[in-house]
C-alpha positions as CSV (number, residue, x, y, z in Angstrom):
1,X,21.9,-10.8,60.6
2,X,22.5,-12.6,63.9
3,X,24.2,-15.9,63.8
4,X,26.0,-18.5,64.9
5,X,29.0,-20.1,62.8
6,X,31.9,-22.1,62.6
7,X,34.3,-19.1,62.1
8,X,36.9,-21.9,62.4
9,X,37.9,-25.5,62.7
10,X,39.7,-26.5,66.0
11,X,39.5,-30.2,66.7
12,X,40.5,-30.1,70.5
13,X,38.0,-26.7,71.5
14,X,35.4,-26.8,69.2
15,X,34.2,-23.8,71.6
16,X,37.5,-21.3,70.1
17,X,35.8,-21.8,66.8
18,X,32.5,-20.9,67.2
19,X,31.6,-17.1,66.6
20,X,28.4,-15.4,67.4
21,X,27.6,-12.1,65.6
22,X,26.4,-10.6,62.6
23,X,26.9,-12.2,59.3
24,X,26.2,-11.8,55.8
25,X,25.2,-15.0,54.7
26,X,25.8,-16.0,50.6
27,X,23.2,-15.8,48.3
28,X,21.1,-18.9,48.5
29,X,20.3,-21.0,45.6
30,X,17.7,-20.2,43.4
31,X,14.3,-20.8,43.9
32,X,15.1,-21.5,47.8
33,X,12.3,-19.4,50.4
34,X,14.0,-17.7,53.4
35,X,12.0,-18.8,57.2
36,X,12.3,-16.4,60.0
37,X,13.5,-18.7,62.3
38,X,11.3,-18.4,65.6
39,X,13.4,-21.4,67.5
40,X,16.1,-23.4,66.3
41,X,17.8,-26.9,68.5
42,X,21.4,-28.0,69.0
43,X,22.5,-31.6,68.0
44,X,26.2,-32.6,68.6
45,X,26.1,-32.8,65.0
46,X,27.2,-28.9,65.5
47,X,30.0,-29.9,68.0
48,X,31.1,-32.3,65.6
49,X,31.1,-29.3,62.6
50,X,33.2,-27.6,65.0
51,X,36.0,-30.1,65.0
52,X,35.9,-29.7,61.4
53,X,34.0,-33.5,60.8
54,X,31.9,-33.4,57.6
55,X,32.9,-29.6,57.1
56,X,35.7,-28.3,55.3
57,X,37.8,-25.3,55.9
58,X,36.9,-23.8,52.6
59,X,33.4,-23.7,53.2
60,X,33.5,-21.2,56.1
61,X,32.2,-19.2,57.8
62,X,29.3,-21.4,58.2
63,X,26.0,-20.6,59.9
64,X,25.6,-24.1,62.6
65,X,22.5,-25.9,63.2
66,X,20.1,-28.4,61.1
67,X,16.7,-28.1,63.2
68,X,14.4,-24.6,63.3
69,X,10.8,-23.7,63.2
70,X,9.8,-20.1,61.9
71,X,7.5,-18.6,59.5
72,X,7.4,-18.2,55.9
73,X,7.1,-14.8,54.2
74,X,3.3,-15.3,54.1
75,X,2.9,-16.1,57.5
76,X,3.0,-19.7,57.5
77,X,4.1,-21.6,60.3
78,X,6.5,-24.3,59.5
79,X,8.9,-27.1,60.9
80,X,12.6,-27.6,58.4
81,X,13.4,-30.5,57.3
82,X,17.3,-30.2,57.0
83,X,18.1,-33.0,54.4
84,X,19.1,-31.4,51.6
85,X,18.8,-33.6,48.5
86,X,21.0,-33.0,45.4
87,X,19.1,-31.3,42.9
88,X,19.7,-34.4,40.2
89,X,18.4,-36.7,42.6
90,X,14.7,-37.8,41.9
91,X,14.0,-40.7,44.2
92,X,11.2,-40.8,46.6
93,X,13.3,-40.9,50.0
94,X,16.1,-38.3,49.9
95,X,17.9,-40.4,52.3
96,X,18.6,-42.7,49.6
97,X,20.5,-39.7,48.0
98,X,24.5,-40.6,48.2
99,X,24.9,-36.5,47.5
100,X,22.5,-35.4,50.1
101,X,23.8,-33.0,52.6
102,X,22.2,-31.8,56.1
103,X,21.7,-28.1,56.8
104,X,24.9,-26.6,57.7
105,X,27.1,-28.9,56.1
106,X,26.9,-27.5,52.3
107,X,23.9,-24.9,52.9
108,X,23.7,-22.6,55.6
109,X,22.0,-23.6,59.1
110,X,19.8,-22.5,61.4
111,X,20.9,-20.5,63.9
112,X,20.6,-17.5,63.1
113,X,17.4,-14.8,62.6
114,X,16.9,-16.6,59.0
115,X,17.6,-20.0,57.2
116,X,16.9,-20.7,53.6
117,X,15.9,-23.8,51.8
118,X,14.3,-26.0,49.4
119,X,10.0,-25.4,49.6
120,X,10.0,-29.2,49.6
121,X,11.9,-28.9,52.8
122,X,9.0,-27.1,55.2
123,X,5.8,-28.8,56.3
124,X,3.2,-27.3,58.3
125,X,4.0,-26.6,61.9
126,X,0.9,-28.3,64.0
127,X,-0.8,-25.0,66.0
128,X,-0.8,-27.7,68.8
129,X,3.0,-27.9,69.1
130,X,5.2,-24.4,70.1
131,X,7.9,-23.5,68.0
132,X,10.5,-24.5,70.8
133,X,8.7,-28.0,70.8
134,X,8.9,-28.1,67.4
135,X,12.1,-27.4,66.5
136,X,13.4,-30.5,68.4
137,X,12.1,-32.5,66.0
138,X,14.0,-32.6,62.4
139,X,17.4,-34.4,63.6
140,X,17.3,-36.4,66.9
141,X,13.4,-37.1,66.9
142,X,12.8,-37.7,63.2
143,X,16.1,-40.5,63.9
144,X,14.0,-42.1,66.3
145,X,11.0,-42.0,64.1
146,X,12.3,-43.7,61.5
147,X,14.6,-46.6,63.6
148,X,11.1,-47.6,65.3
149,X,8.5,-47.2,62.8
150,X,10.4,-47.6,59.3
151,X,13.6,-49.5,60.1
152,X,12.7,-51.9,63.0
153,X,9.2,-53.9,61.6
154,X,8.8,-53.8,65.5
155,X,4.8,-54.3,66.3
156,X,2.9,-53.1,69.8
157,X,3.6,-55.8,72.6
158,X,7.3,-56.2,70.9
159,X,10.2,-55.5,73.1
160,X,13.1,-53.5,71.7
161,X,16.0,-52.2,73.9
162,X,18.1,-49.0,73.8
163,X,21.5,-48.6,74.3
164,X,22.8,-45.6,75.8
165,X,19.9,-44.3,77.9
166,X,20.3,-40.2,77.7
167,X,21.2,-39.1,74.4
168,X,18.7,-37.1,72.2
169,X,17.9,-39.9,69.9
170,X,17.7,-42.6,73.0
171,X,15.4,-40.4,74.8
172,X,13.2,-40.0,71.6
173,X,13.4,-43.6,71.3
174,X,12.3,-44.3,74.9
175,X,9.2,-41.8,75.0
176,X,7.5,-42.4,71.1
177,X,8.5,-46.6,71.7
178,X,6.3,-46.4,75.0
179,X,3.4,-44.6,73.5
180,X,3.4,-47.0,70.6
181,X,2.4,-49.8,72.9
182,X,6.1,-51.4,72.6
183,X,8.3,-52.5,75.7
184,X,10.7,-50.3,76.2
185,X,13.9,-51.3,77.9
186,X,17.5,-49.4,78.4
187,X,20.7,-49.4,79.5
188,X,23.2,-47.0,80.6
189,X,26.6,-46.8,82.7
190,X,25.1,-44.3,84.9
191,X,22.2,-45.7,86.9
192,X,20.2,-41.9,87.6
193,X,19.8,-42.1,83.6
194,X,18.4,-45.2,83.9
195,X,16.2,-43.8,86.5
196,X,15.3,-40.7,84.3
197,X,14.7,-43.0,81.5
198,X,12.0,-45.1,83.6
199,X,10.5,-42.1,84.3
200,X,10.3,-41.3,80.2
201,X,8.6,-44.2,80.1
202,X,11.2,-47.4,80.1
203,X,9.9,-50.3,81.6
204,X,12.8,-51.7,83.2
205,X,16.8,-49.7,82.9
206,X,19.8,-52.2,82.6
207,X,23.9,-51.7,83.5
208,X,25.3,-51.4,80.0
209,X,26.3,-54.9,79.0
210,X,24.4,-56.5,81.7
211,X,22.7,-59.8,81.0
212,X,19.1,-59.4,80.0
213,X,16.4,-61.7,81.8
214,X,15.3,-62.4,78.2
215,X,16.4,-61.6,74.2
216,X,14.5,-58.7,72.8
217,X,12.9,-58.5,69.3
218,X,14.4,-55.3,68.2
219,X,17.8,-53.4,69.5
220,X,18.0,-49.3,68.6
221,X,21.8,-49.0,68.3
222,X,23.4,-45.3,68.7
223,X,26.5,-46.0,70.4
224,X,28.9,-48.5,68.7
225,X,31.7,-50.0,69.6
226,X,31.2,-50.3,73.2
227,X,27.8,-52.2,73.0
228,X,27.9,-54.2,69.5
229,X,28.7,-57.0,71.2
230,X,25.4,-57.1,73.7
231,X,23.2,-56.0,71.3
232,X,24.1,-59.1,69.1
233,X,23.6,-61.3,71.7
234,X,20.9,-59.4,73.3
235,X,18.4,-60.6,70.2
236,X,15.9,-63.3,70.0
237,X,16.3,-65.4,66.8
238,X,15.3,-63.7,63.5
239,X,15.9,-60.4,65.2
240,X,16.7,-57.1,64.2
241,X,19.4,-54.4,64.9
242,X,18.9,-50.9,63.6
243,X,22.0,-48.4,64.0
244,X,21.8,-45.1,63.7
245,X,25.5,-43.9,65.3
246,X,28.7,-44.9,66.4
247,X,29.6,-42.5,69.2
248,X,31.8,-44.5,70.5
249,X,33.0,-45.7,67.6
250,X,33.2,-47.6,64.6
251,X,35.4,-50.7,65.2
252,X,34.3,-53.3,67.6
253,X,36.6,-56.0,68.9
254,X,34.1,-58.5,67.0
255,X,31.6,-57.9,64.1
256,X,29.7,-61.3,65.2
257,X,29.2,-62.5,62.1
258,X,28.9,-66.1,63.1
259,X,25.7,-64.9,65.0
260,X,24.2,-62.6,62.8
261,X,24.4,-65.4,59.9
262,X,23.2,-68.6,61.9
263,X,20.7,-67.2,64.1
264,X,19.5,-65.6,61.8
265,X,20.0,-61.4,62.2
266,X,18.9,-58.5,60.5
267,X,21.5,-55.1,60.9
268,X,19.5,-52.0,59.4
269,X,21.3,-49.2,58.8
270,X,19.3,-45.9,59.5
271,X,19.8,-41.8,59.1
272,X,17.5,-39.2,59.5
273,X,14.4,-39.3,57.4
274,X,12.0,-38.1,55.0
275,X,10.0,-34.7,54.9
276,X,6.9,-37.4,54.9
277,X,8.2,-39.2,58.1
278,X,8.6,-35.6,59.9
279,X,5.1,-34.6,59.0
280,X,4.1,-38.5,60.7
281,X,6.1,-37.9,63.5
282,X,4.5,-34.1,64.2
283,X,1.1,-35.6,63.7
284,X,2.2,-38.6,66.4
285,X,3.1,-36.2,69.0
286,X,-0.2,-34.1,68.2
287,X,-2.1,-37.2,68.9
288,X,0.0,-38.7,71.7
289,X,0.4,-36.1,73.8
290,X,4.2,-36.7,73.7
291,X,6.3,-33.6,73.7
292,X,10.7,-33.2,73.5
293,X,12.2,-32.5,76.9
294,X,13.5,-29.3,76.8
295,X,16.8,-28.8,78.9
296,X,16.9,-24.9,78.6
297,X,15.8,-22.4,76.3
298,X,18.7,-19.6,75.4
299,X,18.7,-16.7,73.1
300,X,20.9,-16.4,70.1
301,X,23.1,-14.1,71.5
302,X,23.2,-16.4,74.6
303,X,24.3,-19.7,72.3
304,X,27.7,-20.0,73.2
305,X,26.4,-21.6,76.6
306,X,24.3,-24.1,75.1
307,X,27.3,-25.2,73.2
308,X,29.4,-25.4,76.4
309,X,26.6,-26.9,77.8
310,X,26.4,-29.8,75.6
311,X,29.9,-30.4,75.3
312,X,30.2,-30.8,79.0
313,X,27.0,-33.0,78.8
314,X,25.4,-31.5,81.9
315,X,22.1,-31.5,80.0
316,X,18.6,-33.9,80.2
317,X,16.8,-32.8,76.7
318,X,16.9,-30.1,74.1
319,X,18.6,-27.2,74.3
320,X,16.9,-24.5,71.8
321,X,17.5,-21.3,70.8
322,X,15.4,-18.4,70.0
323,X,16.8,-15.3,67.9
């Protein structure tokens, strides 16, 4: 079948590695249901298989890609969720699992003209959402889901700020945090993202690091190093900072420990989410209205410009694919 995979691992062009054509994929595990996959979405969690981060040599080739919507065998329409737990594991959340994997890290992904996985990992698709729409959901959205309305203990009327205006998760964070009657405020280094995230529905866009006219109640941190710093001293007393990502890595100058302790903080550590939350968040954007921006819609065959696409970072939304 049609795919894309890592053919390779090249940590200075992820590009040189990737490989679109027909595979044979292995056998999957037992009791696992294939999905024609009807639309599948990037993540820089692809890029970052690419460069050979969290994906071994000896597990190639390797179909990419942890977000698709398709249809069962039967007909059913369905949305993946691409946590994979480890079969052992028998907790509730299956982000809890120290041996869970994503799609495409042990398992095969998504982009291709068929995934396979666990039944536990498909929930209804809602006939209100396309499959385009819905396939942006399982990484970056589900992220945000769970950093708001599981992670934060924000409440409507609370203000929580976002750092890094323009990423998949931040924009996800911008657009549900509005509908869910919270104030939303942002920053980023380049002011037309601050502009495009106003128009997501921010309420007011800040200069990274700039001084806020007031200390927030909750800060959604995806970035790092760069902005640890302000988002500690960007809380009100007894506030809380949920990270989700350390794109710009994982070492800042300080850790502020004197502030988190006396003031007192909360850091929340936050990944993904659970097959439960993803069938909360479809049902959110059913009732809100609130759909993913979609940057560009490519076919399979065409993927290799997505990917160039996102590396360059000349894209606003989702880029999905359709086989």
């Amino acid at each position: 079948m049609l795919a894309a995979y890592a053919a390779q691992l090249d940590p200075a062009d992820p590009l040189a590695a990737l490989r679109v054509d027909d595979l044979e994929p292995p056998a999957p595990p037992s009791g696992w249901v294939p999905v024609d996959v009807r639309a599948a979405a990037l993540n820089h969690h692809d890029v970052w298989s690419l460069r050979g981060v969290g994906l071994p040599a000896e597990r190639l080739p390797m179909i990419l890609g942890c977000d698709a919507a398709g249809t069962t065998e039967d007909g059913r329409e369905v949305i993946v969720h691409a946590v994979i737990r480890d079969p052992a594991f028998t907790g509730p959340d299956e982000t809890l699992d120290p041996r869970r994997s994503l799609l495409s890290e042990r398992h095969q992904g998504t982009l291709a003209e068929r995934v396979w996985v666990p039944a536990a990992n498909l929930i209804d698709k809602p006939a209100e959402l396309t499959f385009a729409e819905a396939a942006c959901l399982p990484t970056a959205w589900l992220t945000a889901y769970r950093m708001l309305f599981t992670s934060s203990g924000l409440r409507p009327g609370e203000t929580v700020l976002v750092q890094g205006a323009g990423g998949g998760v931040a924009t996800a964070l911008i657009m549900l945090g509005s509908r869910a009657g919270l104030r939303v405020w942002v920053t980023s280094r380049d002011p037309e993202r601050g502009e495009r995230a106003i128009a997501l529905g921010a309420d007011r866009a800040f200069r990274s690091g700039e001084r806020l006219p007031e200390r927030v109640d909750a800060v959604m941190e995806t970035v790092g190093a760069a902005t640890w710093s302000h988002s500690i001293n960007a809380l009100r007393p007894g506030g809380t900072v949920v990270i989700c990502g350390t794109t710009s890595g994982a070492e800042p100058d300080s850790a502020e420990l004197t502030k988190i302790f006396f003031r007192p903080l909360r850091v929340q550590g936050s990944t993904m989410g659970t097959a439960e939350e993803l069938r909360r968040l479809a049902a959110l954007l059913v009732a809100t209205g609130v759909r993913p921006p979609i940057d560009r819609v490519l076919p399979l065959a065409e993927a290799r410009q997505g990917f160039a696409a996102m590396i360059d970072g000349t894209v606003f939304g989702k880029i999905v694919i359709e086989p």
